[in-house]
Each structure stands twice: as C-alpha cells, then as structure tokens.
N, C-alpha and C positions, 0 to 999 in steps of 0.2 A: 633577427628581424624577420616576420611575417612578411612574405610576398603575396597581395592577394590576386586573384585570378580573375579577369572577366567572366561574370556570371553568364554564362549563354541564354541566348532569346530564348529559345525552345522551353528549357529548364524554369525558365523566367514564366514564361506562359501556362508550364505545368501546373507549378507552385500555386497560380492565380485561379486554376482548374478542380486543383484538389482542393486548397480552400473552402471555396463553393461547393465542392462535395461535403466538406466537414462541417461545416454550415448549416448544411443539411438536414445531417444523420443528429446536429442535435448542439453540435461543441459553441462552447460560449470560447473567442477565441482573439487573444491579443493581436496586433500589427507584428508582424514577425517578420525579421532581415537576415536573410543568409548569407553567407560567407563562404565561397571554395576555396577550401586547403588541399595539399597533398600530408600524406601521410606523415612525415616527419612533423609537419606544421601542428596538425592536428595533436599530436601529442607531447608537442610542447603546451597548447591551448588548453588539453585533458587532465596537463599537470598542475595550472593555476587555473582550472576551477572554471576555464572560460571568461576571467578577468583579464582586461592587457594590462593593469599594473596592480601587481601583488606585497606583500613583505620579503624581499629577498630571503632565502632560505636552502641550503642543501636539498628536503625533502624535492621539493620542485625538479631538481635535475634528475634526482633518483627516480620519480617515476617517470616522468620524459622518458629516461635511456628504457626501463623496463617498459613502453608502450612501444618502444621503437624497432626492442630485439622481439615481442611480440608479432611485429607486424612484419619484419626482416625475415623471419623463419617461419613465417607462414604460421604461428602457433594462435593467431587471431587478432582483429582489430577494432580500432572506434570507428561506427560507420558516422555518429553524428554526435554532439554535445549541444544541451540549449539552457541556457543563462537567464534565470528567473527575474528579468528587469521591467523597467516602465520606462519611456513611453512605449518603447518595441521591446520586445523580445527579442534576443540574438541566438544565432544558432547555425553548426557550421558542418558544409558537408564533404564529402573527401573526392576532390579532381579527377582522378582513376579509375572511379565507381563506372559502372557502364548507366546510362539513362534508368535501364529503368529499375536498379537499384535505386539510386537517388529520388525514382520517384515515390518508392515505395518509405523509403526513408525520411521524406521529405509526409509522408500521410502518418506515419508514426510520429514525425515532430508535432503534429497536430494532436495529439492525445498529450505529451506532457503540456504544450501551453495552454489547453484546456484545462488539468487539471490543477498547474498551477494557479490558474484564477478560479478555479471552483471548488479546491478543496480548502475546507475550513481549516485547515493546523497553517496552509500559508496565512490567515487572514490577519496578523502581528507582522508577518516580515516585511521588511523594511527594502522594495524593491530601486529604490536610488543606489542599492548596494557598491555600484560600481564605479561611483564619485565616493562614497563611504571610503572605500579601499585604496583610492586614488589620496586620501586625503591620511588616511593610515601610513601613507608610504613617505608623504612630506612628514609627517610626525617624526617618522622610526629617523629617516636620514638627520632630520634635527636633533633628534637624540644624539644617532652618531659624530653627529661635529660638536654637541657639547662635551659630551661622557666617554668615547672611545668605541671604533670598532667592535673591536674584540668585547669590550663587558658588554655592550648594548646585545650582539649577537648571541653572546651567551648565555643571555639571561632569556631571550624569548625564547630558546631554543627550551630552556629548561620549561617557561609556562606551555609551551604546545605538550609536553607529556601530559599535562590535565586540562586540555582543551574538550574533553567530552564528560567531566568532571561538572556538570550543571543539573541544572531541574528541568528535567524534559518539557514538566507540567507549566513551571513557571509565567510561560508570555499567558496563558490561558483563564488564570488563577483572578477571581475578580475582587479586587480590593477596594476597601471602605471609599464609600463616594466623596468624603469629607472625613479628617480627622476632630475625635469627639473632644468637645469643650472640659477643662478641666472639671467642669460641677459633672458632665456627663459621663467622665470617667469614672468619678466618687462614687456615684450610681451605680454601674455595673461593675467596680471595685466589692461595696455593699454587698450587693445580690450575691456575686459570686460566694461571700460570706458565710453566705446563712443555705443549710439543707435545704434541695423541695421536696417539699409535700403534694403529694398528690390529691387535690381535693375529692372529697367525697360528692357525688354527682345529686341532685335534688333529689328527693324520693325515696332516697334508702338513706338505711338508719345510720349516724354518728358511730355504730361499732364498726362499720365498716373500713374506717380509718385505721385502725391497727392491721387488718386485712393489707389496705393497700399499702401504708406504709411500715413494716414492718421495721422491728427498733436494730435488725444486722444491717440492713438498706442505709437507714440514717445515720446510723454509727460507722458506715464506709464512706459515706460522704463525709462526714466531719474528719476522718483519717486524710482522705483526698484535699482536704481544704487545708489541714495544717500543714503537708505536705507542699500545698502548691504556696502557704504563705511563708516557706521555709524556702523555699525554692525564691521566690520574689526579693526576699530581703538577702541571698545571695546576689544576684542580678544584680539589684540597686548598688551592691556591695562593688560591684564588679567583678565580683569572683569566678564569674561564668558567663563565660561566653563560646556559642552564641547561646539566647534563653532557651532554646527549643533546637533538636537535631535539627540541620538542614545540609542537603544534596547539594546545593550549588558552591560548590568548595573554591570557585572563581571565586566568588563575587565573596566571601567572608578573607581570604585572602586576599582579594584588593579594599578591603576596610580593617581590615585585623591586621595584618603582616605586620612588623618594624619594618617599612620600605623605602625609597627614595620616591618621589614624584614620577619621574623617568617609568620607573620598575612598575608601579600601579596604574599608570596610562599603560605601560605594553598589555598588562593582564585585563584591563578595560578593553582593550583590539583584540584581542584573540577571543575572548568572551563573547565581543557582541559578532565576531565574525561565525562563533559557533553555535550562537542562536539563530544567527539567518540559516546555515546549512540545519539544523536539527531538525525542521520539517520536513525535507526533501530524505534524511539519515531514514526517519519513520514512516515515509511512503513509497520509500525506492521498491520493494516490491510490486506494489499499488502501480506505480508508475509506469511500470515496463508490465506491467500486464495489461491494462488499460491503452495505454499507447500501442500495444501489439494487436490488441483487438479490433483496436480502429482501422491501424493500418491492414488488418485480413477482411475487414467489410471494406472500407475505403478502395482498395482494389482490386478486390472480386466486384465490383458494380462495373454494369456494360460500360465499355468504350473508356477504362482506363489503359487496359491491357490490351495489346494486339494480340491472335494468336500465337503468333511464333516467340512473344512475351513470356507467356502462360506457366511454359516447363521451368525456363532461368528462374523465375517467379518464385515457384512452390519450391525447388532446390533448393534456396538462399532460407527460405521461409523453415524450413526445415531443418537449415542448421542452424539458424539461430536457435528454433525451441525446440533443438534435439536435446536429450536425457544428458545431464553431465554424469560423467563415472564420478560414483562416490560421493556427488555432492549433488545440491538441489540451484534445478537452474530457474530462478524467480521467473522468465519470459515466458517460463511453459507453467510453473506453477499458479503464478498468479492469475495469469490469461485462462489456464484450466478452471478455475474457480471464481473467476467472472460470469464464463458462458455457462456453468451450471447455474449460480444465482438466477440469471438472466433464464434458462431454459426451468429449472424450479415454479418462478414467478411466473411465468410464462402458461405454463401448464396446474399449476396452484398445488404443484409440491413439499408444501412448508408448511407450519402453523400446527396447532392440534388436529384438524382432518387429518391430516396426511400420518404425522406420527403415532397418532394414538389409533390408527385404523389396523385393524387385524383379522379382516375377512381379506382371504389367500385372493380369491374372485375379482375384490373391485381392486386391489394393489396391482396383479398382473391387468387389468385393464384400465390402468387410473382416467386415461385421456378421454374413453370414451363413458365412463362411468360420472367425471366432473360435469362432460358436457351434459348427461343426460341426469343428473341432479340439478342442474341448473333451468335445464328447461322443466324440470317438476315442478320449480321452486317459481319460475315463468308464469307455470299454466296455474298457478294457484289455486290446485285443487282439481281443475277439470283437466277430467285423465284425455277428454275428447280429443282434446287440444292439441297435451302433451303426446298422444298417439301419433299426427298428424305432425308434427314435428321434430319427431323420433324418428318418423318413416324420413322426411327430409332429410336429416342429418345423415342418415341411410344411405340413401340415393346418392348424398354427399361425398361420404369418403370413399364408396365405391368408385365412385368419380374420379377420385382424386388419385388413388391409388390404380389405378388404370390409365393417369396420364393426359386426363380429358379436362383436367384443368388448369393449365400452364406447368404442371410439374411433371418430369419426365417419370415416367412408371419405374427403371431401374432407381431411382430414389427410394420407393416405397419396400425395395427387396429385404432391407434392413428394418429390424422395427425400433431400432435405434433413431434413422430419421424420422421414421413416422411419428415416434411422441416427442420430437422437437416441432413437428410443424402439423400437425392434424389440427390441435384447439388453436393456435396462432391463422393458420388457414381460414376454419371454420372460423373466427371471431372476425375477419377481414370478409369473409362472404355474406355472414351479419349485415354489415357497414359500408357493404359495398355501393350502396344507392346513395346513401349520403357522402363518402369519400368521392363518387364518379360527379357527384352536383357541385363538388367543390372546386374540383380540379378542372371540372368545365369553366366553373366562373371564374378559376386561375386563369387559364386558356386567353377569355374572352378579354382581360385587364393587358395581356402581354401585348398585344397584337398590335398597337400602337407603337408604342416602344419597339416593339420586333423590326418595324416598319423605319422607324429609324435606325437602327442597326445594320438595313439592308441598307441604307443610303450611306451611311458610314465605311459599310464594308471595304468598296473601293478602293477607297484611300490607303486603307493597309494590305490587300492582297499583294501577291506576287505571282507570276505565272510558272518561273523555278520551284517553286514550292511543293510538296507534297499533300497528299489531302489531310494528312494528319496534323500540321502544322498550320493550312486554313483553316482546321477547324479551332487548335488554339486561340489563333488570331481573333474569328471570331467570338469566341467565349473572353477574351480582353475586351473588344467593342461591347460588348454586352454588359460588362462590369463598370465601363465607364458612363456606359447610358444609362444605365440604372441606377448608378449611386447620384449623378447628377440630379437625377429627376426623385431622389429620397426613396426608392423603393428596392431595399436590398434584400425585403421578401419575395418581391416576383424574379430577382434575380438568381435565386436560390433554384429556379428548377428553369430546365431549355424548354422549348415548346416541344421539340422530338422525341425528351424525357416523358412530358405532359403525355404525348398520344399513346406512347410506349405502356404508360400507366392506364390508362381509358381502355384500351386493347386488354388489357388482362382484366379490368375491371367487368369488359362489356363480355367477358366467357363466363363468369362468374352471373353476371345480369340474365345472362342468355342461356345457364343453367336452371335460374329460381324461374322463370318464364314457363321454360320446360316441362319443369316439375309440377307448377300450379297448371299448367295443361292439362296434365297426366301424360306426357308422352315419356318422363323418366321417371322415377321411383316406383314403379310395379313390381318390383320384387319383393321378395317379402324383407321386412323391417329386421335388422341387430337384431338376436335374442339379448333377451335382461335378465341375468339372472334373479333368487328370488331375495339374496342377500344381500343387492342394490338399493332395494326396497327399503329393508330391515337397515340399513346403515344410514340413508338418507334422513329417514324420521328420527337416528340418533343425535343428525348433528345440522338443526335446523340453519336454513340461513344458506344464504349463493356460496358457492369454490371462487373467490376468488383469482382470475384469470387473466393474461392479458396483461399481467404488471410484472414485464420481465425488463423493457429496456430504462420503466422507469424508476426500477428496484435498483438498477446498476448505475442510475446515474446519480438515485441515494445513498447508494453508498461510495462513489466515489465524491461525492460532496463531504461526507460524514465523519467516513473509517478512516483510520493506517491501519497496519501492515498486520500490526498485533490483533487489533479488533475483527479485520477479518477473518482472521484465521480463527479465533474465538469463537464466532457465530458460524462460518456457511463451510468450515472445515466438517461434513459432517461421514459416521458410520461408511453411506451409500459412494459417497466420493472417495474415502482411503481406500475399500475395497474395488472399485471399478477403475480408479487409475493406480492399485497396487502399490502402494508406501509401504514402507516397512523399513524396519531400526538392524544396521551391521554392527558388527562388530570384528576388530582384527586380533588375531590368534598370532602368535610367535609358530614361525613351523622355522627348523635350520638343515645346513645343508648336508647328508649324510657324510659324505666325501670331506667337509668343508667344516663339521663344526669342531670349537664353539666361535670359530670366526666368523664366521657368515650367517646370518639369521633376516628372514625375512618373514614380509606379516602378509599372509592368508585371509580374504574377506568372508564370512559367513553369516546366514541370514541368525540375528539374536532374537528379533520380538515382531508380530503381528497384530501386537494389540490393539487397537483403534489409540485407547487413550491415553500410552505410552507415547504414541506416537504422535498424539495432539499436543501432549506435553514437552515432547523435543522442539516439536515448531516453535509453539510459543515461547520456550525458553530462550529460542535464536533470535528472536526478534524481540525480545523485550531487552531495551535501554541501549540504544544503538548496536548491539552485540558488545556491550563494554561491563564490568564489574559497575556495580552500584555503591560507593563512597558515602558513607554520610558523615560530614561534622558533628562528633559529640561534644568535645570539649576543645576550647581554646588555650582554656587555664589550666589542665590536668595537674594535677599533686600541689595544686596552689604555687607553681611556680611557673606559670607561663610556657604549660610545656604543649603539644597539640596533639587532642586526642580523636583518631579518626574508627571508623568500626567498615567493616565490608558485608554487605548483607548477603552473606551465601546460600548460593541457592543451588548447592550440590556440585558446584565445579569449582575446584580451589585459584587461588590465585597462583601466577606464576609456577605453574605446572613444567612447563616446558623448557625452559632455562638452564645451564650448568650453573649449579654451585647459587639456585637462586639469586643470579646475578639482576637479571630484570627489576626485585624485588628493592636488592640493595641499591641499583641507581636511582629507582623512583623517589626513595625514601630517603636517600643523599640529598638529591637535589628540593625535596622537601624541607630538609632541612635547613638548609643554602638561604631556601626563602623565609623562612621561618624566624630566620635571624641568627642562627646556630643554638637557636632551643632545641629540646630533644622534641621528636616527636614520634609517635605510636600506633599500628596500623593493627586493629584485632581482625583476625579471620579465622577460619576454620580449616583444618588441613586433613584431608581426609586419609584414612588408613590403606595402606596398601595390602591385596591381598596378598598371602602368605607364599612366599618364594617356594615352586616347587621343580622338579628334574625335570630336566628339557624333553624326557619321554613321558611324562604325566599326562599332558594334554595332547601327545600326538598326534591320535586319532578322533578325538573327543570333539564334536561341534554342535554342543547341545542348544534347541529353537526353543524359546519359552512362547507361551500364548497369552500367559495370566497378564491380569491388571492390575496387581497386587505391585507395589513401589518397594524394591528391597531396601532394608535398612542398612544402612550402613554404621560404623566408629569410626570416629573422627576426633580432634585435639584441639581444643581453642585454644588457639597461638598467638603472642603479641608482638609482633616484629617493632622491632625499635631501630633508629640511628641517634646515636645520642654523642656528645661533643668527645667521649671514649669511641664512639665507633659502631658497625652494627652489631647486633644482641635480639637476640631471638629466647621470646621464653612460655614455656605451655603453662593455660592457666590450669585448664580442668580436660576431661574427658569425657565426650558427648556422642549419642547418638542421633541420628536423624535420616528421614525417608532421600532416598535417590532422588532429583528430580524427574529422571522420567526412563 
C-alpha cells in the first residue's frame, strides 16, 4: 500500500513557477499532479509502469526489489517517473530529494509532458490507458475464477515473451478510407492482370515504344503476374497464411492460433498494452535529452536558483550526464545532440553551404563570414551600404567581446562560446527596436492586473516567511488573476522579468545610437578576405540563421531516436565529443591460468560510419530481434513458419546450451496448438580458436570504413512434438553490421 505524503506549500508554489517558466521557453504543456513518495514507494510505482492497477505478475516484484537494492547501496536511483495520461498527467517525485533537487526535477518533468503531447509517434496512443489497465485487470481475475490460476498465469506469462513481437509502424500505416465494392475489386483485380506499357509521349515517333518498353521488361511482368496469380489461388485455397509476411506476430496469433477465447483476449491485453508503450520504447532517447535540456535552461534563468543552490545544482547535474563506463548514457548523448542541432541552425551550419564549402578561410570564420554574406545579400549590390554595415557589425563584436554588452568578457576567452552566441547576439541587436516596443506594450497591458495582485497580495502574505517564499506566493496570485481575467499570455512574463529584459535591450539601443553618432565604431572594420567574395557569388541566396530553437522544436515534433541519429549524428559531432567502437580481448592470469581469464577493453575503430552504424543498429526496433511471419501453414500441414531478419548479431548468443532459444520456441509451440514450428536465422562463425599467448600482446585500432565480411550458416531451429531439432540450411556470407 502507497502512503502518500503531504505535498508542501513551497514545493507546490515552485511547481506553479516553473510552469510559467516552461510556458515560456515555448512547451505546449498538460495539467500535471504530482505525488511524493519515498524511495521504496517509488519503485514499486517504476515497476508497474506508474499504473496503480496492473496484470499481476512475477516481472513486477523482480524489478521493484532491483530498483530497491539500487537505491539501498547507493548504486543509483529514480529521481521521477511521469505517466502519459489525460485529463492530467501524473508524475512522482522522491520525499528525501532536498528542494532544490526536486525543483530541478520537477523542470525536467516538464520536457517529457511537453513531448508527450507534441511528439507525433504519441499521436495514436490511447491516453485513458489507466482505466484501459484498470479494466484488463477485472478481465484477467474473471478469467482466473473461470479457468484456474495457475493455467490463466501461465499462459500470459508465455504471451509477454513476445510482447515486443509487433509493427512498430503499424498504428501510423494509412489504410483504405472505405473498403472497395465487389465490381471495384474486379477492376483493379483486371489491371493488375495485364502488363504496362509505357506510353509513348506526343511528338515522337511510335518506334520509340520498343525503346520504352522493351520485350525482357514485359516478359518480367507477365512472370510477376502468374506468380502473383499462383500465389492468390493458394490464399483463396487457404493454403497460406498470412498472404504477405507480417511483423506483428501478436495480432496473427490472436487470429490464427487454435486457442480458447480466454487465451486470445490475454494476447489482445498484452498487444494493445505494448502499442501504448512502443512510442515512448522509440523516443526514450529523445525524451531524456530533451527534458535534460529544459531542465539546464529552465534553471539557469535568474531567480530559479539561489546562490548557495548553484554548486549542489551542477554536482547533481553532472552526474546525471556523466559518461557511463562502457556504455552510452542517452541524457548526455541525446541532450549533446540537441544543442548542436540547435547551435548548427542557430549559426546556419547545415544544408549545402556549409558542407560543400572548402575554402579553409570562410570555415575557420563561418560566424562572421554568414553574417557578412548576408548583409551582401542586404545591400543588394551596393557595396556603399554593405561597407557601412560591416564597419557596424565591427564595432559590434568588439563590443561584445569586451563585455560591453551584457556578456561578461571571460565568456568570449573561448571561441567555442563565441560561435554559439556572436550571429544569435547580432540577430537580437537586429531586432532589438522592435522586441523593446513589444515588451513595452507587454509592460503597459500588465499594469492593471499588476494592480490587482497588489491588492490580493495581503491576504496571503505572512510576516514568518522569507522573501523567497513571498515571492512564490506572489507568482500564485498572479496566476490566478490572470487566468481569471483569460490572459495567460501576459501571465507568462513578471513585470521585473519585463524591465530586466528592456535594460539589456536599452545597451544594445544605446549601442546603435552611438554608432550612428560616430562616437563608436572608428576603428577600422574586420578584414574580408578575398575568398569571401569568391564563395558568396558561388552560392547565391541569405545563410539561413537564427532557426536553432525552432529546428529543435521540429524535430522533437517529428523524429525518434532512430531518425535522429540518421540525420544530425554528424562527422564534426563524433570527432569533437570523441565516440568510438571497443572491443574486449581475453587477457588470463599468469599465476592463475587457464582458471582465471579476464577481458581487457581496447580502442577497435574510429571510423565515423562504423560508428553511425552501431548507433543505429541500437536503436532500431526497440533494441529487440525483428520476427516476421512467413508462413502459418509450412509443409502444408499447419505447421509455423517464422524468419529472423539478421542484421549481423545472432540470436541467442548468450545462453548455455541455447537454452533462451529452446524456451521461446517451447512455448511457441504450446500456443500453436502442439504444431511444429520453425525459426530460420543466421548463426554467424566463430573466429578460429587460437593459444591463449596469440593475442597477448596484440591490440590492433582499425580506421577503415570498409564493413568485414563475415561466414555464417542459415539455421532452422525447430520444436516439433519430437522435441527441439536444429538443422543448417546452407552457407552464407554477409557484411558486419558495423
């Protein structure tokens, strides 16, 4: 039984504060209720998923107790879990945490309930989930008081072995708007019939038709056609099923199986419970990079953090996105490849400009090279112009870089900060007339409202209180005078934020002042070099600039985990945050061998696209083998026939005596009705056994991109009502995946 904890005021006000922060910065963001647990609690809640009623199950306790010994030996913990529902979002934090832990944890829950309502792969899930499960759990117990304990238990337990056995793609997949009328069948029954041709276009001659359609072309299509109507009149036959391979091995086993009623409702529960988790499976990287990002802007902005905050702050912060030995820790990798995106777009690092550019000049200067093709592209020809606001930009980053214009000059020592914030700077000093008229006329709207909030205040201060807890208080009055009166835009910023903002505006104002004086910029203007020139006229048309936070919020609309890393995984990123592919070595112990043997880590490959190809490989299809149903009726007797589509890593590697292999394929059976059935894969060769001193010394680094080839044995594991039987078809070669 969950004891839940009085949520404190304080904590309660924060929540209300940061909100309004994330609001802000941008997050479209549900009604969301938290919960304090302590640590035990918490990982009972971590083991169902953050559901309070689940499908009883062993798995449940087992991780409970592993989150518990976890967190008992200091080996690590859940600081939060948050529960993808409607009308709220639920989401729980840990009693123990000191403030401003929780608060920071509480600005991270705000990136995943953002993302869960803005990333497209949720836009199918089924957020009532938690009445869904609630109503799963009267099913299973009705089961159990028809059918028995024991068989009901033992049969779900066997469908969770292939509860990730589905079509990722599925919920996405857009099917016919209407099923076609029999006469419209007959029709594209017809067509399908007959070869095409490709017509010959008007104006050129009728020979041109043996051109276009040559008689090997139309003589494959008519091989294709008899095929596919050889294939049809099997189907009709029932001879085969299902008519086409499909991935979703659920859902053809809850229509194909010989099963009881019972048995295909559990496989319909586990099914539709593993399509609600399958977006969240595809964006978990996404998700904790994105919510880590927030939460490092979120509270780096003034007046979340006290001073004496600051240190506990970046400590915590730190070990969350410290490097894991030997493995990759998504909070640092994802979040790493956010804020490139974001600083990329930002500075217009992307697209053909930037890739196809190969003068050494304008790459080592890109920041000031974009801005100053953009103002070429400005002055539209007249150099007079572009002169005179070259010399500005001038005067500008001298400026800037000396401290004189709200950024402290040890900033600029690195030129690392300087090309994150020179063209983002320079684009806000742009804009600065028109953002200072807008935030005025923000100003001017509040001040009513302000004015009632002063009169509200009263009523909730205290004179016990500290100043940091009035000012929560007041940031509560203000959300309720705001939302009352429909304006939870002007709520969105305080008025001390407002002046804060006008103050840096008006340095910035009171710079371009200066300048068109002449009391700044007399010095002499950036040189250009002459291959500025020469590059500019190659690639007509503005640098793109400026679209870094809205690059990141399309792509957290857009991508998972896999498509990230596809696109903005790139060259300049593996080498500057240093990836690279291990490998372990057998070393044993002199004294000790051949008892004792331990494995040695050494660096294997450097290559960029080695190492693009490990990622992607990790992150395509939950990190699970890819199943596909070939045949339901193999050998014409009802027997099942499955294929594993290998893609360089065998099944069942790790196992004695491939035992993993023979339980799957047992309890495959089971359901199958005690037909044989049959799983082809590919089992790759081991290299050739050599003396424990061969490789002692030897820890050779490859560089190349070249994918070794490996030999391998297509193997048919079977369980058949004899037992299991394992038999090689043939012998094959095929490229490493990475």
């Amino acid at each position: 039984m969950i004891e839940e904890y009085v949520f404190p005021t304080e904590l309660k006000l924060w929540k209300y504060e940061i909100e309004r922060r994330a609001l802000r910065y941008g997050l479209d963001l549900s009604p969301t209720v938290y919960t304090i647990v302590d640590f035990d609690e918490m990982s009972e809640i971590v083991a169902t998923h953050g559901f309070p009623v689940v499908l009883p199950h062993w798995e449940h306790g087992q991780t409970a107790i592993h989150y518990k010994k976890r967190s008992r030996y200091g080996l690590g913990r859940v600081m939060e879990i948050v529960v993808n529902t409607l009308p709220v979002v639920h989401a729980c934090l840990l009693r123990p945490n000191s403030l401003i832990t929780n608060k920071s944890v509480m600005a991270h829950v705000t990136g995943h309930v953002d993302l869960y309502k803005r990333n497209a792969y949720f836009s199918p899930t089924n957020r009532n989930m938690h009445n869904v499960m609630a109503d799963h759990r009267m099913l299973f117990e009705r089961f159990v008081e028809e059918h028995g304990e024991e068989k009901v238990k033992q049969f779900y337990d066997t469908v969770l072995s292939f509860r990730w056995c589905i079509d990722a793609h599925a919920p996405y997949l857009r099917r016919r708007a209407r099923p076609l009328s029999n006469a419209e069948q007959e029709i594209e029954r017809r067509e399908e019939l007959v070869p095409k041709r490709i017509q010959v276009p008007e104006g050129l001659p009728e020979s041109f038709d043996e051109w276009l359609n040559p008689p090997e072309w139309i003589e494959w299509q008519r091989t294709k056609i008899t095929e596919r109507k050889e294939l049809e009149r099997i189907i009709q036959k029932g001879l085969k099923i299902p008519p086409e391979p499909m991935f979703d091995l659920l859902e053809f086993l809850e229509y194909a199986a010989p099963l009881e009623p019972y048995e295909r409702a559990l496989i319909a529960i586990v099914r539709r419970e593993a399509y609600y988790f399958a977006p969240q499976m595809r964006t978990k990287g996404l998700h904790e990079g994105w919510a880590s990002l927030v939460e490092e802007d979120i509270m780096s902005e003034h007046g979340v953090l006290q001073d004496s905050e600051v240190l506990t702050y970046a400590e915590e912060l730190a070990g969350v996105q410290r490097r894991h030995r030997g493995d990759l820790n998504p909070y640092r990798f994802f979040y790493e490849l956010l804020r490139d995106v974001w600083r990329r777009w930002d500075t217009g690092r992307h697209g053909k400009v930037w890739e196809e550019c190969e003068y050494e000049s304008v790459k080592s200067r890109w920041d000031e090279f974009a801005i100053c093709k953009n103002l070429l592209e400005e002055a539209s020809g007249n150099m007079t112009t572009f002169a005179e606001r070259w010399r500005e930009f001038s005067a500008f980053k001298t400026a800037l870089v000396r401290g004189e214009l709200g950024f402290p000059k040890e900033f600029f020592i690195r030129n690392l900060y300087t090309s994150r914030e020179l063209i983002p700077a320079w684009i806000r000093y742009a804009n600065a007339e028109q953002e200072y008229t807008a935030l005025k006329q923000r100003f001017k709207e509040m001040l009513p409202f302000e004015a009632i909030v002063s009169a509200r205040l009263g009523e909730v201060l205290r004179t016990d209180e500290d100043a940091t807890m009035q000012e929560l208080r007041l940031s509560k009055v203000r959300r309720d005078v705001y939302e009352e009166a429909g304006r939870d835009d002007l709520y969105l910023w305080t008025l001390e934020e407002i002046l804060r903002e006008l103050k840096a505006l008006e340095t910035l104002r009171n710079f371009r002042e200066r300048f068109e004086q002449g009391t700044v910029g007399r010095d002499a203007a950036l040189p250009i070099p002459e291959d500025w020139f020469t590059f500019s006229r190659m690639v007509p048309g503005l640098i793109p600039v400026g679209k870094g936070r809205e690059k990141v919020f399309e792509v957290c609309e857009l991508y998972d985990d896999l498509m990230i890393i596809d696109e903005f995984f790139t060259p300049e990123f593996c080498l500057e945050n240093n990836y690279f592919l291990y490998k372990a070595k057998p070393v044993w112990d002199w004294s000790k061998y051949p008892e004792v043997k331990q494995e040695h880590y050494f660096f294997e490959n450097r290559s960029f696209e080695r190492i693009k190809r490990s990622l992607l490989f990790r992150y395509t299809n939950f990190y699970a083998p890819r199943i596909t149903v070939v045949n339901g009726n193999y050998n014409k007797n009802g027997e099942l026939y499955l294929r594993h589509e290998h893609a360089g890593v065998d099944l069942d590697s790790w196992s004695e005596n491939g035992m993993f292999m023979r339980d799957v394929l047992e309890r495959l059976f089971k359901m199958w009705g005690g037909r044989s059935v049959h799983l082809e894969t590919i089992k790759t060769k081991k290299p050739e056994e050599r003396p424990w001193w061969f490789d002692w010394h030897s820890t050779q680094e490859t560089t190349t991109d070249e994918l070794e080839e490996l030999t391998g044995e297509k193997v048919l594991y079977s369980w058949t009502p004899q037992g299991y039987q394992e038999k090689t078809l043939e012998t094959i070669k095929f490229r490493a995946p990475f």
